[in-house]
N, C-alpha and C positions, 0 to 999 in steps of 0.2 A: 238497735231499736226494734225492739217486735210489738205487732200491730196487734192491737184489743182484739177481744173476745170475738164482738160483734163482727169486724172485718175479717177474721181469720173464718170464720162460720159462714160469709157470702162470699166467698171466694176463696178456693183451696187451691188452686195452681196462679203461678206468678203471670200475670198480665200486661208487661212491659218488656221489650227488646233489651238484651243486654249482652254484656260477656259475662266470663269469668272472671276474669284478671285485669287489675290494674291499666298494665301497660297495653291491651287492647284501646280501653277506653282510649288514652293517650295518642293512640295511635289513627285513630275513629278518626273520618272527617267527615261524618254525616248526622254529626251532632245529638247520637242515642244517649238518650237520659241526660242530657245537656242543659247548664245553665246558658241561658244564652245571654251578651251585653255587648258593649253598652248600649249598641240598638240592631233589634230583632228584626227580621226579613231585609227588603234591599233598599239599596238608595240609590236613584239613577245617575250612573257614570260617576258613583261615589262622590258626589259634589254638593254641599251646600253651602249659602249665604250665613256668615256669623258675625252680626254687628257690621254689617257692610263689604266684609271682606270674604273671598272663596276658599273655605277651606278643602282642600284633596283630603278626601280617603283612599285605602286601598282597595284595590278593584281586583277580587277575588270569587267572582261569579258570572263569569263571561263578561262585558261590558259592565258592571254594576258593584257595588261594596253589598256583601251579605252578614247578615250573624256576627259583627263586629270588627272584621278584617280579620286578617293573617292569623294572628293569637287573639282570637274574644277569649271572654269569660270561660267558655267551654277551655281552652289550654291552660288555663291559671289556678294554683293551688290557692285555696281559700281556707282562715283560718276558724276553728270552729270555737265560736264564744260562748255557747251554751250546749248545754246537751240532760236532756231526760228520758226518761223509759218509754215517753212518747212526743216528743220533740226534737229536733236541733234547729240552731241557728249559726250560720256562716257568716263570714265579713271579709270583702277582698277590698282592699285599696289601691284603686285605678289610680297612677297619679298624671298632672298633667302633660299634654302631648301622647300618651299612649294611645296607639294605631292612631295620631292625629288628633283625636277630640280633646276636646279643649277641658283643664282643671282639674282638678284634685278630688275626684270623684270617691265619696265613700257607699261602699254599698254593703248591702246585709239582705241576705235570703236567709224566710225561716220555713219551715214545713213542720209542721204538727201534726198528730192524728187523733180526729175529731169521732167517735162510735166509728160509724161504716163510712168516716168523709176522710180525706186528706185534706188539707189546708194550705196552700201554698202565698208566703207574702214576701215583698217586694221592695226595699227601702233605698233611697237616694238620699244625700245630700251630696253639694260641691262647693265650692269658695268661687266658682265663677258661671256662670252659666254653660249650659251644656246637653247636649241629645240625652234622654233615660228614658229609653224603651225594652227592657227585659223583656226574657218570656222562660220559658221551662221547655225543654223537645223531647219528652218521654214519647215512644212508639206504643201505641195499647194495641193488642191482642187478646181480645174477651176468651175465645175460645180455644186458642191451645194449638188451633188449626194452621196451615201452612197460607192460606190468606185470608184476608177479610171480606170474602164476596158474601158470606153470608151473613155480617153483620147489617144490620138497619141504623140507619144514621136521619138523626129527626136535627131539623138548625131551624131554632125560632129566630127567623133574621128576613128580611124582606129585598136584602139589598145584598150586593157580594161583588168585588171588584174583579172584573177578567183580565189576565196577563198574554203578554206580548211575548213573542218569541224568546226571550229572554226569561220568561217567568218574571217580571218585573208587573206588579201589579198596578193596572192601571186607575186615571182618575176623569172622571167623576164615577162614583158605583152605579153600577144600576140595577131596577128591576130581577131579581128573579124569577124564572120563567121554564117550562119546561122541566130537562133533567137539571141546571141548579137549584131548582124548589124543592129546599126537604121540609118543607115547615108539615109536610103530614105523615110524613117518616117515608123510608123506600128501599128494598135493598140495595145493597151498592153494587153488588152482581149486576143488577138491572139499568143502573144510570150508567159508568165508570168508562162505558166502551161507547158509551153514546155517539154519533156522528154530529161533535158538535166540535168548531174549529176552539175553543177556548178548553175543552175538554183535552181537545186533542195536541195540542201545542204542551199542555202539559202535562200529559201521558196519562190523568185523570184527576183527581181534586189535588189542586194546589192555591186552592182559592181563600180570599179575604173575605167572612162574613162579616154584617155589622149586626155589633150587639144593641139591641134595642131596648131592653129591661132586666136590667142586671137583679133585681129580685126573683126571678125567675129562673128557672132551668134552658142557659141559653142554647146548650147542645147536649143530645139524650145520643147513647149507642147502647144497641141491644143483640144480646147474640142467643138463642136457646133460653135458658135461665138468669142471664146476667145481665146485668143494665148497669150503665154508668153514663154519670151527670153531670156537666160541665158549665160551673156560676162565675161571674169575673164581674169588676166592676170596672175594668177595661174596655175600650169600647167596641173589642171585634176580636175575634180570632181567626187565624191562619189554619184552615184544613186542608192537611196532605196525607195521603192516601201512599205514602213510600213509595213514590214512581219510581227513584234514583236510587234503589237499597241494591247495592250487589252481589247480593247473596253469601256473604260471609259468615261462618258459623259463630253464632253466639252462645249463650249460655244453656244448660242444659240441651244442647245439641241443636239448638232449632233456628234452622237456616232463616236469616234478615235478610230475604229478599225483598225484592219487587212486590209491592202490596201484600205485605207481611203483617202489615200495621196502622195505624193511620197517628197521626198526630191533631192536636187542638193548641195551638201556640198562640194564647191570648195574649193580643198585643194589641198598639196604636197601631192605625191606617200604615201600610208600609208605604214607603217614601214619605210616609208625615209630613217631614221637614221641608218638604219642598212642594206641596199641595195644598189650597185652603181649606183643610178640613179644620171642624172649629175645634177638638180636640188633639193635641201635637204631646209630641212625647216631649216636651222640653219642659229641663230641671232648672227654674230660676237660682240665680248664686244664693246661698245662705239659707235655702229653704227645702224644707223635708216634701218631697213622696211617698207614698205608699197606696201599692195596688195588690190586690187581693186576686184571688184563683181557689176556686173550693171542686175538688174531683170528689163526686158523692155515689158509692158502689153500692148497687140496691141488688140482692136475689129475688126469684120470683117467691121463695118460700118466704120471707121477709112482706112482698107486698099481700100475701094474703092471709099475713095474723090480721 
């Protein structure tokens, strides 16, 4: 699939973490360029309520179930039911009991490319009720460079949840304040080392923003000439700043360390399922989802035709 005109013209080097080879990925557990399912970030002590009864997940992130247990979506070949010059679409069938969750889960990821946007969509159905919280874990790297301190990261969000020793993010959100307030943009050099115990627990952003107007550009990163745009109509996404990358080489030679990268993993509130937030990642039986993610790559030569 090669990308239009317009996206190959604002951007000339590849911006995503990756390998070479296949069996890298496979072998990956830190989920680069990863679909992630059937629910994204963690659940505490992998436990939740289903129709009255506790269902166990696997507890695969210290104390907690992460990125779908043992084998999520990321370990699973998916088949692909369409494909164009500038699309594909995937379809994996979870069925029920896999990693524990409950139903016959059908899902379908498709990614398009839009002028200078990518597209990314998200489809559920089940025959019984069930967690559908996807996300995408692409690592961006604007600039080519070996971290991202000199990128600038702007989050139109007012709120953002702080995690517990566990990285387990906590509830009720609160306030942003200080170095979590990007809503006027800041470099990440400048916040990342901050002397802040939430900062520091998680070696720097591994934080839940909430998305508050999904018509709008909910997360802007800018590095030199490059800017990229980040829309969902999800209610928040997960920014991580690759605290945990251990430096193994990837593609065209360029070490996936430690803040190499950062990630934007639009998702539902993590632990949802166990928290009264009013929007929950749950797929009622018999009825469709779909949630939307638009990544929109803008050059500064671009913004000043």
């Amino acid at each position: 699939m090669h990308p239009p005109q317009s996206l190959r013209q604002a951007f000339q080097q590849d911006v995503v973490l990756g390998f070479e080879k296949l069996e890298d990925y496979v072998a990956d557990d830190k989920y680069i360029g990863a679909i992630v399912g059937r629910n994204a970030n963690r659940i505490a002590n992998g436990v939740f309520t289903y129709h009255g009864k506790s269902i166990q997940l696997a507890i695969n992130n210290g104390p907690n179930h992460l990125h779908g247990g043992i084998e999520g979506f990321n370990k699973k070949k998916f088949e692909v039911i369409q494909l164009t010059p500038s699309s594909i679409r995937l379809r994996y069938d979870s069925p029920d009991g896999e990693e524990n969750y409950p139903g016959n889960l059908q899902f379908e990821f498709a990614l398009r490319l839009e002028g200078s946007s990518v597209v990314l969509e998200y489809q559920g159905k089940c025959d019984q009720d069930t967690v559908f919280n996807p996300t995408h874990h692409s690592y961006f790297n604007l600039s080519g460079e070996p971290s991202i301190h000199q990128h600038e990261l702007q989050i139109e969000s007012s709120m953002f949840g702080q995690v517990d020793a566990n990285g387990l993010t906590l509830y009720p959100p609160v306030k942003v304040d200080g170095a979590m307030d990007f809503r006027k943009g800041a470099l990440l050099s400048e916040r990342l080392d901050q002397p802040l115990e939430t900062l520091r627990l998680a070696r720097g952003l591994d934080h839940h923003y909430i998305c508050e107007d999904s018509k709008v550009a909910f997360i802007r990163l800018s590095v030199y000439r490059h800017r990229m745009e980040v829309f969902t109509d999800a209610p928040g996404a997960h920014v991580y700043t690759a605290n945990w990358l251990d430096g193994r080489v990837g593609k065209n030679g360029f070490v996936n360390g430690a803040r190499s990268a950062i990630c934007f993993e639009t998702q539902f509130y993590p632990n949802h399922i166990n928290v009264p937030v009013e929007r929950k990642g749950w797929l009622n039986a018999n009825e469709t989802m779909v949630l939307h993610t638009r990544w929109n790559f803008v050059s500064q030569e671009e913004t000043q035709c």
